[in-house]
N, C-alpha and C positions, 0 to 999 in steps of 0.2 A: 504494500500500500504506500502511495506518497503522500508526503505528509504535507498537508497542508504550509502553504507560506503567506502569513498575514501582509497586508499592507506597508509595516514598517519595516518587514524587511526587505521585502522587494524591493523599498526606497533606500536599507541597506546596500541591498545587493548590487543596484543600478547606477546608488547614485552616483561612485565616481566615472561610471560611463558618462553619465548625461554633463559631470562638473567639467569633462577635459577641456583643457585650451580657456577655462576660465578662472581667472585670477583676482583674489583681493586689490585693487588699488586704489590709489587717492582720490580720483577722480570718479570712480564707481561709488566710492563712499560717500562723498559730497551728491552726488544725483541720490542715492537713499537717504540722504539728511534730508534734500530740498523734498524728497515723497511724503519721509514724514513732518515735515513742519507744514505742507501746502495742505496736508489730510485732517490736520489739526484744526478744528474751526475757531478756536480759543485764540494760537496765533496769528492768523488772518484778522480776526476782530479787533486784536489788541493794536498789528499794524495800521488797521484801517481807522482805528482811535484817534492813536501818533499823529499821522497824515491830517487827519481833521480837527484833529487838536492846532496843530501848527498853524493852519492855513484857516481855519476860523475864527479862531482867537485874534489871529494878526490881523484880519479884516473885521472884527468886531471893534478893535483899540482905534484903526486907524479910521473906519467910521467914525467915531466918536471925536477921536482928534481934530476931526474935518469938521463935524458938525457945530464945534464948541471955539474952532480957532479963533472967531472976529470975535470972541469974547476974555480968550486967554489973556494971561495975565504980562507981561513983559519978564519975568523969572524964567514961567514957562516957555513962551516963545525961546528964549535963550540955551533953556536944556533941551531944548526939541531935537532930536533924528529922527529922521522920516526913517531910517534902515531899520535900525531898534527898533520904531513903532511898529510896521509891518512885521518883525520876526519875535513880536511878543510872547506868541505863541508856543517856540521851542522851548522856552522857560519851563511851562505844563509838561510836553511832549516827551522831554527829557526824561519822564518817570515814567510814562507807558512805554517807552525803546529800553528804557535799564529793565524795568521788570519784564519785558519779553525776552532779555537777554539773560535773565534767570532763569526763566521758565525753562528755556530751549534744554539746558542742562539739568536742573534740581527736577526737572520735572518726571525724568528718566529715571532718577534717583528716586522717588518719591512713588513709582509705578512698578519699578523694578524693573522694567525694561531695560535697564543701561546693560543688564544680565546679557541680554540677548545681542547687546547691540555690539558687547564686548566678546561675546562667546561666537558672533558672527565674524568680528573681524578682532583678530590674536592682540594685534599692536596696538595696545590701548592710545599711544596719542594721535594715531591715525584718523580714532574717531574725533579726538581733539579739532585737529587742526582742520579737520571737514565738518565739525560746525561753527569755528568759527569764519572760515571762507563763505562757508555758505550763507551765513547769519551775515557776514560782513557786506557779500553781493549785493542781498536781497535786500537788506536794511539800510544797507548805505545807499542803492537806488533810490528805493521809497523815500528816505530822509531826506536826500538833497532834491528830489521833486518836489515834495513840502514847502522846502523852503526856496525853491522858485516860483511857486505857486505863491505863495504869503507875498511875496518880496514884490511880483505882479502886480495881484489885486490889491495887495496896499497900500502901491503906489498909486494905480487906478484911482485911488479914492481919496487919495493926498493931491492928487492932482486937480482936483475942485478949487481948490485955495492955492495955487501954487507953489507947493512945500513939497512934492517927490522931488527923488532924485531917479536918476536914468543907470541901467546894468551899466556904460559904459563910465560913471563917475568915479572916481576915485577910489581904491579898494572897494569899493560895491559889492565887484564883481567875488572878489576873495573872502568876503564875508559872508556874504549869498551861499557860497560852497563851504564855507567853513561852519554855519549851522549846522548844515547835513551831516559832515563829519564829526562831530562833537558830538550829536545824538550819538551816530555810526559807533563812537570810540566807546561812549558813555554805555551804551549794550550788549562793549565787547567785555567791557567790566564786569557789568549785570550780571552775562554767562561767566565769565570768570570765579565770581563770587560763589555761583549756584556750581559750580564743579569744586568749589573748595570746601565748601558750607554742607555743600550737601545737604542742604534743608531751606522751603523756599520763603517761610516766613525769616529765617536769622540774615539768608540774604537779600532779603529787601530792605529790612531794618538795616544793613548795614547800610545798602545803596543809600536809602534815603538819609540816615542820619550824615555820609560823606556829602551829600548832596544838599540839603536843606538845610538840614540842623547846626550842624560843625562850623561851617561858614557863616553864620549870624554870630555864633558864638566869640567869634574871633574879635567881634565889636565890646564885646566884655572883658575883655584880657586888655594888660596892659599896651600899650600901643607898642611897644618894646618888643611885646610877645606877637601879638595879634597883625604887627605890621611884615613880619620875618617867615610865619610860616602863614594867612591867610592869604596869601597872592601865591603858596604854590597847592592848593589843594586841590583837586580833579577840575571842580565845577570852576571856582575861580578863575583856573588858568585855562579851562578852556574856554572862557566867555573871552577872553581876552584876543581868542582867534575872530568873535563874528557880532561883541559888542563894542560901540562907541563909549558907553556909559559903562565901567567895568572897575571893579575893589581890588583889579589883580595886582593893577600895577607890572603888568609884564607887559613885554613887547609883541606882537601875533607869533613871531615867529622863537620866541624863547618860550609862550605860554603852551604854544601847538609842542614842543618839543617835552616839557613839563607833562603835558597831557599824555601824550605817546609812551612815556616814561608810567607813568601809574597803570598803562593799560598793558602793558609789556611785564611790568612787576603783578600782576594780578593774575595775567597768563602763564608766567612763568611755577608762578604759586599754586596754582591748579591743575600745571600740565607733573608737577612735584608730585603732589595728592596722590592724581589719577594714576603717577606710574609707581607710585611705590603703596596705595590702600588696594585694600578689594573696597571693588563696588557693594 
């Protein structure tokens, strides 16, 4: 009599038939990052937030700016930028791109899947560094759409009173792109945090508190203190790439370098974790 062969092992028996000539690589992994974040409706909603957040917000302020200028006050008119007013919005934005950039990792951790996603592919920073490419792609597109979008219609509407400025004015242009990458950076932190933390409430607390909290705080401390290290802390220094009006006191291009530096120390610190914890 033969004996029967269940289903799994037939898949045993076959499957390195059906596997030949196909290999693990960087770029296979990154196309199954991008399958499961686009399948995720959680992700897409949170992007689609960001994007609205940005580009609504900056035409809500800059409505209002327009509508109230032949009334403003001669202080205000004076701190007025039309760029900052239209890209009010990233301000918000910045917490819905950091907490999807948590998600994309702790979230895996938090389902167990990262089991599978590790037991699918051996070299654990393989998977690393194909979500952060892929998160960087996707995020960093949408981001800097955003904030050409904002940067647009806010001038559109600044342009009633004659107070836009034009893409082609003076850094405009670099600060237009420099929002998108600050979100972009600030998400690659988020996932950083959520690969080190491993847990998505500790790292959003942290995002937030580097982000919102810490930076107020610096106005409390002696100016001694507060003037030394609040112009280098994530948010600070990277307002300093795409605000006019900015506590950082750096130059665009010392604050971007400052930025790049905590996003590089937060991946280095997770891609640590990941190769020396279990999942």
């Amino acid at each position: 009599m033969t004996a029967a062969v269940s289903p799994v092992d037939r898949a045993t028996l076959h499957g390195p038939q059906r596997m030949v000539g196909l290999k693990v690589t960087q770029w296979r992994v990154i196309r199954s990052e991008w399958t499961k974040f686009r399948s995720l409706r959680s992700s897409v909603i949170v992007l689609l937030v960001a994007f609205v957040l940005t580009v609504g917000i900056g035409a809500l302020v800059s409505g209002i700016v327009a509508a109230q200028w032949d009334t403003a006050s001669p202080g205000d008119r004076a701190s007025f930028h039309a760029l900052d007013t239209s890209l009010t919005g990233v301000v918000i934005a910045q917490l819905a791109v950091g907490v999807l950039g948590v998600l994309i990792l702790s979230g895996e951790y938090a389902t167990g899947m990262i089991r599978s996603s590790l037991t699918a592919v051996p070299k654990r920073l393989t998977v690393l560094w194909a979500k952060l490419w892929m998160f960087a792609g996707v995020v960093g597109g949408v981001s800097i759409a955003a904030s050409f979008a904002a940067f647009f219609i806010g001038q559109a509407l600044l342009s009633d009173k004659g107070i836009n400025v034009s893409i082609t004015s003076p850094d405009t242009l670099r600060m237009v792109v420099g929002a998108g990458v600050y979100m972009t950076l600030l998400g690659i932190i988020g996932l950083a945090l959520g690969g080190l933390l491993r847990n998505t409430a500790a790292a959003v607390s942290s995002l937030v508190a580097v982000t919102f909290v810490i930076p107020p705080v610096m106005y409390l401390l002696p100016s001694s203190v507060g003037d030394r290290v609040g112009p280098y802390l994530p948010s600070n220094a990277g307002q300093s790439v795409w605000l006019h009006s900015t506590d950082a006191h750096l130059g665009p291009l010392t604050g971007f370098a400052v930025l790049c530096g905590w996003t590089v120390a937060a991946v280095a610190a997770a891609a640590l974790r990941m190769k020396r914890s279990d999942a």
